[in-house]
C-alpha positions as CSV (number, residue, x, y, z in Angstrom):
1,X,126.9,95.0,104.9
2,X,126.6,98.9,105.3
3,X,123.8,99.7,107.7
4,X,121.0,101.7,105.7
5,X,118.8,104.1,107.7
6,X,115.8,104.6,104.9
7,X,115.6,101.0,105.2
8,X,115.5,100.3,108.8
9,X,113.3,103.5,109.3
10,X,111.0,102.4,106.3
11,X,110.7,98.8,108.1
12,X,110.0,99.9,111.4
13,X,107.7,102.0,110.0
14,X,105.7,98.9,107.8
15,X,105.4,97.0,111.7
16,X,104.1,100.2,113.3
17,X,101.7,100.2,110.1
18,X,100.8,96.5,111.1
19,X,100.3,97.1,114.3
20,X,97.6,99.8,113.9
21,X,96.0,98.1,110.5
22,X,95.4,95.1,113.6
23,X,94.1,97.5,115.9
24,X,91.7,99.1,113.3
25,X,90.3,95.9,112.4
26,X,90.1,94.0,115.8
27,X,89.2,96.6,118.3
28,X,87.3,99.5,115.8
29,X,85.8,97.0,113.8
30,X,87.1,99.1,110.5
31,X,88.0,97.3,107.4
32,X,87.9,99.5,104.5
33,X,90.2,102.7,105.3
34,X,92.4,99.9,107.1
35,X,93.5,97.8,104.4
36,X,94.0,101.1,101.8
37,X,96.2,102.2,105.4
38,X,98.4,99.0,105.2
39,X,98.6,98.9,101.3
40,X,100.2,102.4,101.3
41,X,102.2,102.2,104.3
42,X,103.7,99.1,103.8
43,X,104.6,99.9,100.2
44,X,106.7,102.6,101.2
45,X,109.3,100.0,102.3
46,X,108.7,98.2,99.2
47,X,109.9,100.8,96.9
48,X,112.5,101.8,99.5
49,X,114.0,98.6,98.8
50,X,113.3,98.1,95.1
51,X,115.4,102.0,94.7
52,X,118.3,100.6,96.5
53,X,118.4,98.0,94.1
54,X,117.8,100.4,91.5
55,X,120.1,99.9,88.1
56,X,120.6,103.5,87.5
57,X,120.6,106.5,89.2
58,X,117.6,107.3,87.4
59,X,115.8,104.0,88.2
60,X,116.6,105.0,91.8
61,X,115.3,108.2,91.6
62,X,112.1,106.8,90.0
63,X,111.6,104.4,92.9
64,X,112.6,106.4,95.5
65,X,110.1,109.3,94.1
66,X,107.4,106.7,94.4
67,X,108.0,105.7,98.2
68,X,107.9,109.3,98.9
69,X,104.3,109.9,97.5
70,X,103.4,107.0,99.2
71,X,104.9,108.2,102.7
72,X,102.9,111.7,101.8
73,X,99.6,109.7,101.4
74,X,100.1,108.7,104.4
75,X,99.8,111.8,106.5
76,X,96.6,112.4,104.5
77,X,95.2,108.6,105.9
78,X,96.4,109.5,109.7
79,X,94.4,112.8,108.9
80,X,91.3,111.0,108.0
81,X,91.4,108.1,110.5
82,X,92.4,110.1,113.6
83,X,89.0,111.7,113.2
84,X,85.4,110.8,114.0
85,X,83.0,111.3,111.5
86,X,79.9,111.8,112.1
């Protein structure tokens, strides 16, 4: 099968996610910015995947628009969990 970087990026992107979702809840005790973290993060694989398996270029598009709103909602979590609020 042809090797497909948004895949393997998106993927080892959705364990890093993991990783720090576990982190957040084990060792800072935060639960609520933590799971919206892992939704978004790991969803961006999800619709990776789903536009690869798109049925039109269209569909694709659709899908692949998707994952990228969810990769820029990302940067705004990591804004708001790499600082401490008072």
């Amino acid at each position: 099968m042809k090797e497909n970087v948004l895949l393997e990026k998106s993927f080892a992107f959705a364990i890093r996610v993991v990783k720090a979702y576990k982190y957040l809840v084990e060792d800072k005790k935060e639960s609520v910015l933590s799971k919206q973290f892992l939704r978004s993060g790991t969803s961006i694989g999800a619709n990776a995947e789903e536009a690869v398996g798109g049925q039109s270029k269209a569909d694709f598009v659709s899908k692949i628009s998707i994952a990228y709103k969810e990769a820029r909602n990302k940067i705004l979590d990591k804004t708001f969990t790499s600082h401490e609020l008072p």
